[in-house]
PALUM-927021 format. One record per residue: residue in three letters; x, y, z of N, C-alpha, C, O in turn. Coordinates in pm, whole numbers, plus 32768, in hexadecimal, padded with zeros to 4 digits. Atoms other than C-alpha are relative to their C-alpha. Layout:
N
ALAXYZXYZXYZXYZ;...
// end
This chain:
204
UNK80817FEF7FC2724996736BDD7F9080057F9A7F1C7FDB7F9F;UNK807B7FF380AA719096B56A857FE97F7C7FF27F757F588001;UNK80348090803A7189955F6A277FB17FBE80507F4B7F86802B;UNK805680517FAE712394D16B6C7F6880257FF17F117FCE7FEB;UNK808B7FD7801B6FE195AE6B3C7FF17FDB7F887F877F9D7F92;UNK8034802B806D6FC6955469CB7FDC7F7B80317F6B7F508048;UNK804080977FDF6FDC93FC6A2A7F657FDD80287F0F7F987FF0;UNK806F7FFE7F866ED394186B2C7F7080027FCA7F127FB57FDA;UNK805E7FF080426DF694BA6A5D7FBD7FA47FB67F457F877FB3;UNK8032805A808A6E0B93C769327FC97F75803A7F8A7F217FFA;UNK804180727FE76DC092C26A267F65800B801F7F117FB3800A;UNK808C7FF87FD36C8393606AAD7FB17FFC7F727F3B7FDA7F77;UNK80617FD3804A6C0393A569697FE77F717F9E7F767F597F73;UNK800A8065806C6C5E924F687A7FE27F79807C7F987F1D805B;UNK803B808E7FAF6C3A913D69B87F9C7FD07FDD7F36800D7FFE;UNK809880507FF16B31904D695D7FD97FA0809780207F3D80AC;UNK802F7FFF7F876A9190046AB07F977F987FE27F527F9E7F7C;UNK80508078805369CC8EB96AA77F787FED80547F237F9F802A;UNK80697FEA7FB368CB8EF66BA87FC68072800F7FF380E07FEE;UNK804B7F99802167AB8FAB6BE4800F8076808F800C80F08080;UNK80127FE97FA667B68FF76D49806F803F805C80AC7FD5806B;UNK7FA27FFB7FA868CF90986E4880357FD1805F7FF67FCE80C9;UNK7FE8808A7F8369AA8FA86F1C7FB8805380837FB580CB809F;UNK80367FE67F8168F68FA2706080B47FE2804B81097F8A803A;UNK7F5880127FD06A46901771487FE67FDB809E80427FF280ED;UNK801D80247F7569BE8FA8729280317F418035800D7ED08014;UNK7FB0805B7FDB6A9A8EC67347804E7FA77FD580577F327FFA;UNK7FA5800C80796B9A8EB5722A807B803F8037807680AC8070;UNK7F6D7FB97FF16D308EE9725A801D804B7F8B7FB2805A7F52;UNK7FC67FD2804B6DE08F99715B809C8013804580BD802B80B9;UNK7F857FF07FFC6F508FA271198028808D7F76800480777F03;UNK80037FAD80386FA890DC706F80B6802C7FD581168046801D;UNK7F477FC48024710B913E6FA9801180737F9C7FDE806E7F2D;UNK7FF87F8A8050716792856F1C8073804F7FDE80B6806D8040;UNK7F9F7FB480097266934D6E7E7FFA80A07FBD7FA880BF7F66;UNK80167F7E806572BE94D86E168079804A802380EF8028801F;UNK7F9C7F8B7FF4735396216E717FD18011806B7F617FE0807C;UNK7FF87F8F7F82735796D76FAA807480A87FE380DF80C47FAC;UNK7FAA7F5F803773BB98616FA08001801C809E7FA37FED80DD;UNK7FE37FDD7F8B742F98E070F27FEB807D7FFA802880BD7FA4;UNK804B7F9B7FDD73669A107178804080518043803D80C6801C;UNK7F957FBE7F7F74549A8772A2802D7F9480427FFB7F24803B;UNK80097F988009750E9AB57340802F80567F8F802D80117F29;UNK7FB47FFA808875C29BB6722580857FD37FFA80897FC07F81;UNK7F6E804D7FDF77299B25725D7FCD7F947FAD7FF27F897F38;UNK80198097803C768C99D272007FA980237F887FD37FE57F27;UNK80277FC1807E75B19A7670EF8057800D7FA580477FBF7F48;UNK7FB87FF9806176C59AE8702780727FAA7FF880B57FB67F92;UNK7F74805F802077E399EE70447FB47F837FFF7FE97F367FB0;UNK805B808C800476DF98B870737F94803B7FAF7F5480728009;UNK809F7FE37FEB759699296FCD7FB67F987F9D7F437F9C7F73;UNK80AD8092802D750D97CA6F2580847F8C802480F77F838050;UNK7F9780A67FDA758896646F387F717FB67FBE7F097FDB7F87;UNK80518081803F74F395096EE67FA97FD280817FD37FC280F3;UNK807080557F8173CD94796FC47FBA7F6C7FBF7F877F587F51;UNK801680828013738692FC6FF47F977FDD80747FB27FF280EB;UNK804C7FF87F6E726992B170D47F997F8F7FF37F5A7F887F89;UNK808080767FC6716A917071637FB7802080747FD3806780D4;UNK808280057F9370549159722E7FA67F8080287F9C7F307FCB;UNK8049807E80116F77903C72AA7F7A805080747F8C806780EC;UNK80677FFC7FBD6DF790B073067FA67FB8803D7FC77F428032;UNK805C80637FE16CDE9010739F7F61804C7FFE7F6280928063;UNK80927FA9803C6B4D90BE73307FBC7FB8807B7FC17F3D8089;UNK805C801A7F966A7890A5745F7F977FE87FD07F567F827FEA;UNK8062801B8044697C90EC7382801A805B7F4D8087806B7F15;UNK7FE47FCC80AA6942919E71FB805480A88020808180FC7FD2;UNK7FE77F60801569A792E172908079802F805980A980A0805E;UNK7FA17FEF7F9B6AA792AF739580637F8B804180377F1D8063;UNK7F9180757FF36BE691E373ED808380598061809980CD8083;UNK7F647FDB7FB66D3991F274A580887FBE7FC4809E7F4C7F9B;UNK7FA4804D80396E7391DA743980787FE6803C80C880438037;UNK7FD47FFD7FA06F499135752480897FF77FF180D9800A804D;UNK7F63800B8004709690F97475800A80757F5A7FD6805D7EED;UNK7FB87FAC80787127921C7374805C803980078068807C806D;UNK7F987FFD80177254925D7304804280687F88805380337F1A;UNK7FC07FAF80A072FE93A771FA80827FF68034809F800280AB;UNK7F7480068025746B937B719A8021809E7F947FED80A07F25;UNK7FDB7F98803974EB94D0711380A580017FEF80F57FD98044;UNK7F7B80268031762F94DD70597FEB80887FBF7F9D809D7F62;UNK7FFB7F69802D76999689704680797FF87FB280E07FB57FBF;UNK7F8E7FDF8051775397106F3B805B805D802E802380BB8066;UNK7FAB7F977FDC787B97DD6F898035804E7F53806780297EE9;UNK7FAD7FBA807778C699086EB3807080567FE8806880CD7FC9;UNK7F7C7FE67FE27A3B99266ECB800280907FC0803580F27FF6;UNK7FB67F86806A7A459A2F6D9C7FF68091805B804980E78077;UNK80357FA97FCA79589B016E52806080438089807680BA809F;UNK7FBD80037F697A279ACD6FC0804A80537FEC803D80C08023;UNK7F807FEC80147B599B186F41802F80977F8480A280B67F68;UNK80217FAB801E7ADA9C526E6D7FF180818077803080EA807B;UNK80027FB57FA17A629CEC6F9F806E8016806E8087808B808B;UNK7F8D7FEB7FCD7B929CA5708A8091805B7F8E8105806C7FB4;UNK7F737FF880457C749D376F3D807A7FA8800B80E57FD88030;UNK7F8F803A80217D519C266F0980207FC57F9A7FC77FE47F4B;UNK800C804380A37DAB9B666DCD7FA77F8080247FA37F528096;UNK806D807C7FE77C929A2B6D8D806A7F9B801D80527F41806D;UNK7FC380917FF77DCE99416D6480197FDB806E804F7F6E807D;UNK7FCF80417F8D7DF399366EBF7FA27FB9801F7FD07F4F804A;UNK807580787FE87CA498766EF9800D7F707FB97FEA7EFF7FDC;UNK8012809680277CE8978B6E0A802C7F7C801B7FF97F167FEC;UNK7FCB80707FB47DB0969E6EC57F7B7FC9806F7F677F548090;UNK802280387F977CBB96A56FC67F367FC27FF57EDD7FF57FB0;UNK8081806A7FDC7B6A95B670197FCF804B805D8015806F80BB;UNK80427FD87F777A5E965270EF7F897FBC7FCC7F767FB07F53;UNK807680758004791A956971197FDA80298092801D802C80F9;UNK806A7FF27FA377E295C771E57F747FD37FE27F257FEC7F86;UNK809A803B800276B7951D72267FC97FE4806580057FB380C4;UNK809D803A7F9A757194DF72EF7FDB7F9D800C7FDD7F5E7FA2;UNK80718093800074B393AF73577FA9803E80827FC5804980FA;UNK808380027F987353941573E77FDA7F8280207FF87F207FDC;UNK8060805C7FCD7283933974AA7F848051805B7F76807A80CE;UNK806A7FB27FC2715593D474D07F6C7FCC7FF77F1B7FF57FA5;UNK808D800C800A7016931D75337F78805380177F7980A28075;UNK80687FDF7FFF6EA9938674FB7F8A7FCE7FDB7F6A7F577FDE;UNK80738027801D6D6A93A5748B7FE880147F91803A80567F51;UNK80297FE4807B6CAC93A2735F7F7580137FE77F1C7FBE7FF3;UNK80948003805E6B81942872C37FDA7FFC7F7C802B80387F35;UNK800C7FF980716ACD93E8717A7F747FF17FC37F1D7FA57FEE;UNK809980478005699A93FA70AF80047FB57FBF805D7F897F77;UNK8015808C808B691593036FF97F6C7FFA7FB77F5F80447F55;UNK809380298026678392876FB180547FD17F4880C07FA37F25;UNK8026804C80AE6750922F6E15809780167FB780C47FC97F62;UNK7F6C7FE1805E68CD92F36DAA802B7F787FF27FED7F138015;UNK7FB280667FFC69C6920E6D628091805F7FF7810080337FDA;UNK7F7B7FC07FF36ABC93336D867FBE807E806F7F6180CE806B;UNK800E7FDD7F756ADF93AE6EE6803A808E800E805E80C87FA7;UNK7FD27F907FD46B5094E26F8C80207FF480587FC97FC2809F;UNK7FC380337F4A6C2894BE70DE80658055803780C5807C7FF4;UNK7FAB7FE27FBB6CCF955471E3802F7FD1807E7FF57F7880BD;UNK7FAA80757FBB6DD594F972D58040804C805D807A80AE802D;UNK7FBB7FCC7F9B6E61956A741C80497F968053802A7F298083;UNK7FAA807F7F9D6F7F94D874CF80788045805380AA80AF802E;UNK7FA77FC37FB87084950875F280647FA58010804B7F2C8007;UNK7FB180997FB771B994447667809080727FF7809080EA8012;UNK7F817F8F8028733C94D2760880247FE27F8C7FEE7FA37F31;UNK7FC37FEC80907420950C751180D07FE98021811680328068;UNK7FA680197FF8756B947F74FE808280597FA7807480537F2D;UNK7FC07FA8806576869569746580BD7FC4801780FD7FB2807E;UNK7FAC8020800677BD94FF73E2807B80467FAE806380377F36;UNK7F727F72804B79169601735380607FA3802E80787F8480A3;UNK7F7E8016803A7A3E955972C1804280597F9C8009807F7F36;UNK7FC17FB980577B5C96237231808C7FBE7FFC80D67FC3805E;UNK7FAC80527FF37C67954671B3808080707F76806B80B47F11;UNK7FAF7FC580587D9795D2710E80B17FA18002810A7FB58055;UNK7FA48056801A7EA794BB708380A2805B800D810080378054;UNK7F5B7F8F80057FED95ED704180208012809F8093800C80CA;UNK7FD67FC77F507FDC964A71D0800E7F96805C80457FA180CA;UNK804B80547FC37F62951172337FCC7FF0809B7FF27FC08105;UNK804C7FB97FBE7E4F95A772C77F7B7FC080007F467FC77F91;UNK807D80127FF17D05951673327FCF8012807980077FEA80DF;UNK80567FF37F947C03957D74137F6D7FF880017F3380187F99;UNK8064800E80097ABB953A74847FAA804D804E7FD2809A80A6;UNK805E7FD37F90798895A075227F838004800D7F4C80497FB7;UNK80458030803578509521757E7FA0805680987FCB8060810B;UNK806C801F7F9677039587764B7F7A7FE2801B7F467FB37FB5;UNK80858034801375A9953D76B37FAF805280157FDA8086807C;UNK80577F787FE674A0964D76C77F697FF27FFB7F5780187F87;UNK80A380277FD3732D960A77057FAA80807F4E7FD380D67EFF;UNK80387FD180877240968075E37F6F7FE77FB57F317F897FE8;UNK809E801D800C70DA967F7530800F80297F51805F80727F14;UNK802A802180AF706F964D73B37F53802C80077EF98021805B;UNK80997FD9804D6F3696D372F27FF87FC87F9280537FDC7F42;UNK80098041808B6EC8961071D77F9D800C7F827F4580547FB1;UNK80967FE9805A6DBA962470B680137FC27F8580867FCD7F59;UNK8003801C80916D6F95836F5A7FA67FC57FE07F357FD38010;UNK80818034805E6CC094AB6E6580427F66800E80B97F4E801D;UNK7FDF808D801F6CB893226E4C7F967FD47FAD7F2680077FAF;UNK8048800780626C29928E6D4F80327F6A7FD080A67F527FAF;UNK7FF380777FFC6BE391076D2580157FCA7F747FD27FEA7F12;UNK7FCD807080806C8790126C1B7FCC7FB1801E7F7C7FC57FC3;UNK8026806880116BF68EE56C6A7F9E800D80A57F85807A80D8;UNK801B80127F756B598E7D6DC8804E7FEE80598021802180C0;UNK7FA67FD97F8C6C658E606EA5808980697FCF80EB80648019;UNK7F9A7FA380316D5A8F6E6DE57FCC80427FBF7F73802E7F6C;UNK802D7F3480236D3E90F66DAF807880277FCF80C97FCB7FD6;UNK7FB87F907FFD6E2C91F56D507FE7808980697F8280C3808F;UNK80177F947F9B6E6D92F76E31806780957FD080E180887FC1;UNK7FA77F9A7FEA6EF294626E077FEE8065806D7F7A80848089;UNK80267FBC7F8A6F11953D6F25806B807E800B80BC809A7FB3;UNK7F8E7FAE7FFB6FDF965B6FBF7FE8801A80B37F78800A80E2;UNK7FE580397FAB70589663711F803F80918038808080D07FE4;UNK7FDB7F917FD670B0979F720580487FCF807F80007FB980DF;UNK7FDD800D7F9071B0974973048051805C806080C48079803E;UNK7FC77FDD7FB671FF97FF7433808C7FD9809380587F9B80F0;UNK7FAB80197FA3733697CF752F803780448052807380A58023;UNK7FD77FA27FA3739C985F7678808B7FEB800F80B97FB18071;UNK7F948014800974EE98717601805C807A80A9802780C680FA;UNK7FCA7FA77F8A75FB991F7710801B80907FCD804180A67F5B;UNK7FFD7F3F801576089AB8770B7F8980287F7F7F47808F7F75;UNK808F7FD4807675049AC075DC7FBB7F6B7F9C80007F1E7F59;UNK80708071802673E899B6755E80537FDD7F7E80B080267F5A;UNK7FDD803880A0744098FF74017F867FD07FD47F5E7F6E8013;UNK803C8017803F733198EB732380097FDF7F5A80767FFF7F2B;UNK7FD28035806B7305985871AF7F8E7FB67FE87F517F838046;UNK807F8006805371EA97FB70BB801D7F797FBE80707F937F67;UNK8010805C806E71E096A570087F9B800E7F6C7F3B80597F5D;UNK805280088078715896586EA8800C7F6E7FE3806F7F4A7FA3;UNK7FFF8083800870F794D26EB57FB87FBC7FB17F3F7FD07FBD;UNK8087806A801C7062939D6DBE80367F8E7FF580A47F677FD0;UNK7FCE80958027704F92556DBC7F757FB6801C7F0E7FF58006;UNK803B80537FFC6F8391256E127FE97FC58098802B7FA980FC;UNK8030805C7F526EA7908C6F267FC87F7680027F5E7F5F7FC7;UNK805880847FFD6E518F2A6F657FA47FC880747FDB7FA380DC;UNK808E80487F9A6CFE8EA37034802A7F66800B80677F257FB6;UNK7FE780657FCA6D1A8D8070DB7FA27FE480727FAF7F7E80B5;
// end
């Protein structure tokens, strides 16, 4: 996560920017791709045996005008870590019994929204982002010695908070870093979990 912010930084500060003026974003697409961390908030069950993973995520907007857009197709891929040592600490058993076994869980949101942002003379923006749709959840636990696999998958309705900085490389490409608050009305208690995202947007 350090680096992605170093990165970020070193781009805002050494980019040579070849214009004088800020893209006008009115009635402009953008395709947007990003990667980071996500840390899982609740519930605590999933806090301490899941509490980060890998996040992969696109978007495609459309700017109504400089200050406001929709974003009608988006997409986060979350890939949670399992921490066997930890599991298998708290149940008291020896770790070697995990090690035979595969457990793999992950998300795919689809959560469209909206977007706001300012702009006028900057050429590095400020934006936020609200969106609803669901959240796809997927638990595999495969174990080759028993030959044992099981799955389990569901769909749960859900809403995202968004906020950050973009900041233009050329005229149709920015950098973007952001961070991302998602809620889910998981069954018997909500699942929540924080992203930490950067990458790149392209105008079109």
């Amino acid at each position: 996560m350090k680096k992605i912010i170093l990165i970020l930084l070193s781009l805002f500060i050494f980019i040579n920017i070849d214009y004088a003026q800020a893209k006008d974003l009115k009635g402009k697409w953008s395709l947007g791709l990003s990667g980071g961390m996500g840390f899982t908030l609740s519930p605590k069950e999933a806090k301490d045996y899941f509490s980060h993973g890998f996040v992969f995520s696109g978007d495609l907007t459309y700017m109504f005008n400089n200050n406001f857009g929709i974003v009608p197709v988006t997409f986060s891929y979350t890939k949670l870590s399992f921490d066997k040592d930890k599991f298998a600490g708290d149940l008291g058993i020896p770790q070697s019994v995990f090690e035979e076994i595969d457990t793999s869980v992950w998300i795919l949101g689809l959560t469209p929204g909206i977007i706001v942002t300012s702009s006028g003379e900057s050429k590095v923006r400020v934006f936020g982002q609200i969106g609803a749709g669901f959240y796809h959840f997927k638990m595999s636990v495969k174990a080759d010695a028993v030959n044992l696999k099981e799955e389990n998958s569901e769909n749960d309705f859900g809403i995202l908070f968004g906020g950050g900085i973009e900041a233009d490389l050329s005229e149709r490409m920015a950098i973007v870093g952001k961070a991302v608050y998602n809620w889910i009305a998981t069954e018997d208690e909500s699942t929540s979990f924080l992203d930490f995202r950067g990458g790149i947007k392209f105008y079109f």
